[in-house]
VOZA-917838 format. One record per residue: x, y, z of N, C-alpha, C, O in turn. Coordinates in steps of 0.001 Angstrom, whole numbers, plus 500000, padded with zeros to 6 digits. Layout:
REM residues N
XYZXYZXYZXYZ/...
This chain:
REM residues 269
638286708921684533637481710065684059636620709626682875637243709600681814/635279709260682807634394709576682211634012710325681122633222711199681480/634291710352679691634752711422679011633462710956677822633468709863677256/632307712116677580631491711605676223631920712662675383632567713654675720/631475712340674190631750713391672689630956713248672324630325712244671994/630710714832672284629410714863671201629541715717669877629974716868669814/629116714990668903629013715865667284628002716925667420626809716690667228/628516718265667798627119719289667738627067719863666096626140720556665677/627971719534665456627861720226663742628543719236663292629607718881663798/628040718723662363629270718031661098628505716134660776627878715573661675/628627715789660069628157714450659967629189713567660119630326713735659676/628743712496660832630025711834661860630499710333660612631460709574660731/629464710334659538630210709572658130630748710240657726631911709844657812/630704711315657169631625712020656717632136713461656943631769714519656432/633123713181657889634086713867658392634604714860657530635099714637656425/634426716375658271635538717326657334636900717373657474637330717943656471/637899717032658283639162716939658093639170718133659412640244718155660012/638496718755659736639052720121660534637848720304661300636692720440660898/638451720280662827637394720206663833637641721277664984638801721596665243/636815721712665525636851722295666909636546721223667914635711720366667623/637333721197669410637119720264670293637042721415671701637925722083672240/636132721328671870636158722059673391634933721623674505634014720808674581/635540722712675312634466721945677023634608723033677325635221723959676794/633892722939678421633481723866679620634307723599681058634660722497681480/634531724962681727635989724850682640634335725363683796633575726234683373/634051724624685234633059725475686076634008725745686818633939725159687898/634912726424686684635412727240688233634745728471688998633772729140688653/635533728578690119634721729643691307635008730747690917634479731761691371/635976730745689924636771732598690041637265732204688918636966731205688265/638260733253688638639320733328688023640242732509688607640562732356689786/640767731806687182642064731002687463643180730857686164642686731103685064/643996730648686174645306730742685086645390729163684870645134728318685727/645773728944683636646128727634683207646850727389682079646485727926681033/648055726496682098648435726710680756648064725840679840648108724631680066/647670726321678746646927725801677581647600726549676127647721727721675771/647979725139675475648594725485674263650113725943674315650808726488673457/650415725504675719652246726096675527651887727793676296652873728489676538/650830728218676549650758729433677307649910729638678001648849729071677742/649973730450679082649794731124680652648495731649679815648532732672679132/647236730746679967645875731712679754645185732321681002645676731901682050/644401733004681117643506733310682367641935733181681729641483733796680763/641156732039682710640135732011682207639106732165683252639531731494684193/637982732690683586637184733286684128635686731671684479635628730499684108/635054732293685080633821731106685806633092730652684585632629731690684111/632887730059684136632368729131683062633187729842681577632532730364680675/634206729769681565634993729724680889634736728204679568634108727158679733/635570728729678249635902727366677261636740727396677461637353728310678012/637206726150677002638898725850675986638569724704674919637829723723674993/639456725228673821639445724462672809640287724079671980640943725054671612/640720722838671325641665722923670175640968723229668850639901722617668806/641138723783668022640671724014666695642108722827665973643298722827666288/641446722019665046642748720678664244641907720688663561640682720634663660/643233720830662139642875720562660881644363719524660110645579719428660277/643363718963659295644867718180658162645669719055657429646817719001656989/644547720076657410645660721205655846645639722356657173644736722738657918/647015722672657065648099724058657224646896724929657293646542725522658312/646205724976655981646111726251655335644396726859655767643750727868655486/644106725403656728642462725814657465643413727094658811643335728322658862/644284726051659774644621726395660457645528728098660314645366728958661180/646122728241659518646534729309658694645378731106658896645601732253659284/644171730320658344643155731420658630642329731856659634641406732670659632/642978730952660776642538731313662197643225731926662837642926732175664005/644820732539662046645830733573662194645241734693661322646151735345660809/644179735071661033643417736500660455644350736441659349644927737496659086/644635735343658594645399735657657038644297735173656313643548734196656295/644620736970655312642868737015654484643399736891653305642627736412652474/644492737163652916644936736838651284645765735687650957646574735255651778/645559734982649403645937733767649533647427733529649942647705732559650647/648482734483649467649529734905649811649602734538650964650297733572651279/648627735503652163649086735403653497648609734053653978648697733857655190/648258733367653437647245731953653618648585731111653408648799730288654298/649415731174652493650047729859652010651584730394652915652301729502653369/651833731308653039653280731787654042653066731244655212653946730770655931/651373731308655563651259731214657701651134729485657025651868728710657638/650414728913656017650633727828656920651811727073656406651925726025657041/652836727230655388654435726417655195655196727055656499656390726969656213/655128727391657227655395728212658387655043727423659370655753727233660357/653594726748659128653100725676660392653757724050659546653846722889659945/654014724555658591653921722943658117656024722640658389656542721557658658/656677723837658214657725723606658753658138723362659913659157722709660140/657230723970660974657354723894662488656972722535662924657624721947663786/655862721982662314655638720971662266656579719433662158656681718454662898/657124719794660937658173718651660569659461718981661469660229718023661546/659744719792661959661019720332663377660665719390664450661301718472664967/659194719971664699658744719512666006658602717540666252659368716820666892/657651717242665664657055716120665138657561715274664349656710714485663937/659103715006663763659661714459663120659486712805662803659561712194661738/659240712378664074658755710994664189657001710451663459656561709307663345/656317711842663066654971711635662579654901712186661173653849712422660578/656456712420660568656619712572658863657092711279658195658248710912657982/655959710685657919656441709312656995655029709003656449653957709472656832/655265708136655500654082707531654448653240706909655501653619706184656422/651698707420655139650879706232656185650417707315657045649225707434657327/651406708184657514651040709074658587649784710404658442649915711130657457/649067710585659027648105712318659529648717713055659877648960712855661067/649524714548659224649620715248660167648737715949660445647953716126659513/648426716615661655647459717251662151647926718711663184648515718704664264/647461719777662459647905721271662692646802721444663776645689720919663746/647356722363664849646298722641666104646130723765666078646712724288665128/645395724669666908645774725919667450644971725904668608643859725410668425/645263726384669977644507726805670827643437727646671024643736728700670463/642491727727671460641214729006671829641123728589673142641536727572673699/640298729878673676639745729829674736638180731044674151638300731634673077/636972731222674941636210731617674808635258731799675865635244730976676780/634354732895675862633451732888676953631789732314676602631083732008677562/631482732249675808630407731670675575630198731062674232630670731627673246/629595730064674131629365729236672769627900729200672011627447728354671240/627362730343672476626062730589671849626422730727670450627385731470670266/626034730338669674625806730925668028627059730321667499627572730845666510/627549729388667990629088728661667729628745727366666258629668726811665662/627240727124665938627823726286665256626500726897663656626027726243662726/626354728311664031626273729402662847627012729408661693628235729541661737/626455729288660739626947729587659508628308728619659443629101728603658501/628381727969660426630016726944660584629793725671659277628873724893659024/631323725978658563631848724550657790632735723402658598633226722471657960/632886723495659778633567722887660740633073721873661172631868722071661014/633211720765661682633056719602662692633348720392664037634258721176664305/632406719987664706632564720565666130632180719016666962631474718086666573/633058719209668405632799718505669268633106718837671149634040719144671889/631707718544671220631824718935672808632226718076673608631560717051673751/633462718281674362633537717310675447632623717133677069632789716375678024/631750718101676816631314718188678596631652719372679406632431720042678729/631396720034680721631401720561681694631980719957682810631401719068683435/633587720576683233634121720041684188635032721166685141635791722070684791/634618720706686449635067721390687143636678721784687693637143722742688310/637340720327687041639155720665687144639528720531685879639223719530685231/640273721581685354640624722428684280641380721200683776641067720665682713/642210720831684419643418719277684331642407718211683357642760717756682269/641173717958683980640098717069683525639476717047681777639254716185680926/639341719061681928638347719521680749639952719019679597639798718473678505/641234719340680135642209719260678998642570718308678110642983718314676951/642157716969679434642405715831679068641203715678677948641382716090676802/640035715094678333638376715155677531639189715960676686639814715074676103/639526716821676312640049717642674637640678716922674151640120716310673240/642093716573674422642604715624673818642222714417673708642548714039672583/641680713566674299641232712341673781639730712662672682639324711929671780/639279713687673039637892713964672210638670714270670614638085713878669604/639849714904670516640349715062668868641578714011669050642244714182668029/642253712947669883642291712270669215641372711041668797641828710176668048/639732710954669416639074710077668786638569710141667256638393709204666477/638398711456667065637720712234665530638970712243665118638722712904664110/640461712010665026641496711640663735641373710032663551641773709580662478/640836709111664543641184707708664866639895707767663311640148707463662145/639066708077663674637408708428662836638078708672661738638373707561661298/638595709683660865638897710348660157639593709763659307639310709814658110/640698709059659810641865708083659449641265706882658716641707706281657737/639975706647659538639364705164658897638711705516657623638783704788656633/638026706718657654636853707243656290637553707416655431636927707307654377/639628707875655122640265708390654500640267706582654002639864706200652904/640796705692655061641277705025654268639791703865653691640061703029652828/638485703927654183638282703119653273637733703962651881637609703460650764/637420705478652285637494705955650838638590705509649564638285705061648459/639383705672649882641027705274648928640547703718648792640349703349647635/640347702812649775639736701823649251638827701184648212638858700181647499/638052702143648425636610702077647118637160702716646205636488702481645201/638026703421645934638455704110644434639647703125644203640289703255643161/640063701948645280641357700967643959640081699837643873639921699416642728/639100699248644939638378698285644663637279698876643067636593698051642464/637311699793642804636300699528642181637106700346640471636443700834639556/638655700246640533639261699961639113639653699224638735640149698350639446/639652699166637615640404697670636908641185698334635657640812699407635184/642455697517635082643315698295634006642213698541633018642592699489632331/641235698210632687640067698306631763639962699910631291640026700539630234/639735700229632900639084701611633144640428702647632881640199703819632581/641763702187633002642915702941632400643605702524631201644805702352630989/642377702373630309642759701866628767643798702755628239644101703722628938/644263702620627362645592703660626642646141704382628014647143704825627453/646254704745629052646598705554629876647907704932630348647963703703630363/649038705691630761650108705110632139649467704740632997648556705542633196/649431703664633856649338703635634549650746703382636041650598703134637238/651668703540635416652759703462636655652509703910637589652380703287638643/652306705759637364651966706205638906651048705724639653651231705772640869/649849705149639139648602704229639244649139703963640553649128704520641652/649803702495639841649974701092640572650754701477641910650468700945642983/651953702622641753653010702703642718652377703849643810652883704142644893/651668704170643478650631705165644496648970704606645286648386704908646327/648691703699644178647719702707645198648057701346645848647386700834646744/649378700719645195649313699574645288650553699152646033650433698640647146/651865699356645429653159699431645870653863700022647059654375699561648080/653647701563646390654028702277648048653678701933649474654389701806650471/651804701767649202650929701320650729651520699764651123651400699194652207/652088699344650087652284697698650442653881697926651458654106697441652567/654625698648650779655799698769651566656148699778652673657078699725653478/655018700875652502654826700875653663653939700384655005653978700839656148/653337699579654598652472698187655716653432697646656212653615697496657420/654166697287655304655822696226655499656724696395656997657111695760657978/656734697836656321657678698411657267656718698731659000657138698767660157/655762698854658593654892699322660147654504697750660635653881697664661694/654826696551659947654759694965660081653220695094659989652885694659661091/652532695296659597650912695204659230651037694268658120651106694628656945/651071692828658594651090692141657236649244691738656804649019691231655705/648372691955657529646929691877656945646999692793656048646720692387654920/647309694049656145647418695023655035647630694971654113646887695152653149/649267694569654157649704693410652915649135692943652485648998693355651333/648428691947652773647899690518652575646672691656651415646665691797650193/645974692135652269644833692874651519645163693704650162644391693787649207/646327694248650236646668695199649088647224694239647882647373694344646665/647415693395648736648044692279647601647308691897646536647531692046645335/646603691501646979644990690707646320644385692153645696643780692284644632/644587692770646274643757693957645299644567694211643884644160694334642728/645961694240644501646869694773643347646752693415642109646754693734640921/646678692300642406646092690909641640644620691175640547644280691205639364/644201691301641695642404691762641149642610692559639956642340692165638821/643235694013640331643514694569639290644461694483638206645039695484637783/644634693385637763645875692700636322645082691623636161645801690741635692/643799691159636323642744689866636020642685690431634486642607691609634137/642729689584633895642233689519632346643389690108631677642950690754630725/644457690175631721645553691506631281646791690359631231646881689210631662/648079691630630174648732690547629668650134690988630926651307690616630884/649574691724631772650643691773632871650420691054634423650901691478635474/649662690000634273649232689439635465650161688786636448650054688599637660/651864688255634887652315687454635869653716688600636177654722688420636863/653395689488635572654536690768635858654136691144637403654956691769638075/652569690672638100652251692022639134652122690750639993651967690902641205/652181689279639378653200688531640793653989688236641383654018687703642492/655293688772640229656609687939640226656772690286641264657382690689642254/656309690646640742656589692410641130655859691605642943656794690965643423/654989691545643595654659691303644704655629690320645441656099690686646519/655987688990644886656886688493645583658084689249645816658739689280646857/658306689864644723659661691172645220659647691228645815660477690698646554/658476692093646289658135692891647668658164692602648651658508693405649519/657831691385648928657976690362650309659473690241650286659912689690651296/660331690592649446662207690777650081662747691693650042663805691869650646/662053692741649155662556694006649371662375694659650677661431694922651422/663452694793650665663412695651652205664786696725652664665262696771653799/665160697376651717666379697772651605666570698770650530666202698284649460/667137700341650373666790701333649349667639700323647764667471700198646551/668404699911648680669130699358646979667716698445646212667987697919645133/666687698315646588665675697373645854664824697979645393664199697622644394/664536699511646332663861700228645153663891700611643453662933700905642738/665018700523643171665146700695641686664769699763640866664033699976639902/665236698662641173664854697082640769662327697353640782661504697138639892/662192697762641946660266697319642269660227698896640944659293698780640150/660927699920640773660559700942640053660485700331638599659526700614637880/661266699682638259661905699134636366660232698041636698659387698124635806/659930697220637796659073696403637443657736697182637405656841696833636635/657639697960638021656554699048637965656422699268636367655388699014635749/657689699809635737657339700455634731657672699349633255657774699764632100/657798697847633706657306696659632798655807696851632660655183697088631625/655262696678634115653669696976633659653195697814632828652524697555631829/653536698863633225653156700179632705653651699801631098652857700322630314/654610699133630472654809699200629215654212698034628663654020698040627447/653862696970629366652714696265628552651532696274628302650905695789627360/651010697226629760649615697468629401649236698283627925648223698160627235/650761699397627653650469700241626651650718699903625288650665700532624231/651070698461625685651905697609624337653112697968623549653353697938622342/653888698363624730655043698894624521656136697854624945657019698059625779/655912696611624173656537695428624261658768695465624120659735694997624722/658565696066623306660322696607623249660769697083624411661772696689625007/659954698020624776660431698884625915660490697757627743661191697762628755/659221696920627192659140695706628282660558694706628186661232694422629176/660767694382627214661813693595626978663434694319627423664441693724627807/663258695536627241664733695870627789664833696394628851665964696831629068/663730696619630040663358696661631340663791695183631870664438694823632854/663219694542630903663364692890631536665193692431631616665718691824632550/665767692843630575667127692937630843667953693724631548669096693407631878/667233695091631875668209695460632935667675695102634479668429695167635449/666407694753634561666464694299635764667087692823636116667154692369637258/667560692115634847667800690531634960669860691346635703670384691161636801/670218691898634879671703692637635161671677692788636744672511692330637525/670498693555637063670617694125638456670610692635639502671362692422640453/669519691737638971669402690542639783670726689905639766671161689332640764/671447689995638549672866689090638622674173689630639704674949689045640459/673957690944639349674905691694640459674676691008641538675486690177641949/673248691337642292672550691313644097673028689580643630674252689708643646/672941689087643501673468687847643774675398687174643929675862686348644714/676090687989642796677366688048642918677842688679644149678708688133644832/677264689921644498677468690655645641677533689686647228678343689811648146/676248688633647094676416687855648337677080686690648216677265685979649204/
């Protein structure tokens, strides 16, 4: 099956996070189909569509919740059903992505006054066909989406340096751009990732008096692989964080309890 997508609203660099995906059904009559987990009836040039968003809380207001109240109940409501359902797609690294079904009779005036990404899959005559073209049409715009997220996040660690977080903590910094993504690459075996975050996390300790703290902290990482080692990559996290601030005392007795912890993991084997 032959399947094109087309962007009728939205700029295809930069993606809003929340899209409509639909097609056109040409049947002879009336016919029933299930769509979305339910028994629809859709009529001779009939739509169907998924409406997907990243946040709950788009999807939320396509349940007619007009107050913020009713906004944040409908979607921890989707975001719980979600983590029930989908359990295998709650982890670091991951999109979740909230759906809801439509169906519709005509798409005149559909991309009016719209803040949405829209995408048409085509006109097809077996309903089986138009369902498929939907799903591969939104999962190509998350494949899209996924990439703009991540080289955005890219250009905001490529283009800091500890310079630019003078006097500041930077712990959460490092363990939210640099650390976490590294161990979780680890774990999904993406070692280019690695390889890449590595050198970034380097780049950023050039000129600084923690350069050889954020190598001896990376080789960690290449053995950590086990919750007992998180505490150990956290104390080295927060060596950095106390030399950048010249909080040299506080570095020095980090440095001894992580030397304690290293003596244990070694007695232990």
């Amino acid at each position: 099956m032959a399947t094109k997508f087309d962007l009728l609203h939205g700029d295809s660099d930069r993606l809003e996070g929340r899209v409509l995906v639909y097609g056109r059904i040409k049947s002879d009559g009336e016919e029933k189909i299930l769509w979305g987990g339910e028994e629809v009836k859709i009529s001779e040039n009939s739509f169907i569509g998924k409406y997907s968003s990243i946040d709950a809380k788009d999807i939320a207001k396509k349940f007619d919740c007009v107050t913020d109240e009713e906004i944040s109940q409908k979607a921890k409501e989707l975001e719980d059903k979600f983590r029930e359902v989908r359990k295998d797609e709650i982890s670091v690294g991951k999109v979740p992505v909230y759906t809801i079904f439509v169906t519709f009779d005509s798409d005149v005036g559909i991309k009016d006054d719209c803040l949405d990404d829209i995408v048409y899959v085509g006109e097809y005559c077996d309903s089986e066909n138009c369902m498929q073209a939907i799903e591969l049409g939104e999962d190509a715009y998350i494949v899209r989406l996924k990439e703009q997220m991540q080289n955005t996040l890219d250009a905001k660690i490529e283009n800091k340096t500890h310079f630019d977080l003078k006097s500041k903590s930077i712990k959460d910094y490092i363990l939210n751009q640099y650390i976490i993504p590294i161990i979780t690459s680890q774990a999904q075996g993406d070692e280019k990732n690695v390889s890449r975050l590595e050198k970034l996390f380097v780049e950023f300790s050039e000129n600084s008096l923690f350069k050889n703290e954020v190598m001896d902290l990376c080789a960690r990482l290449k053995k950590t692989d086990k919750t007992s080692g998180i505490f150990v990559i956290q104390a080295c996290a927060e060596i950095i964080d106390a030399i950048h601030l010249e909080q040299y005392e506080r570095a020095a007795e980090l440095r001894d309890i992580i030397k304690k912890e290293d003596d244990n993991t070694v007695s232990k084997e």
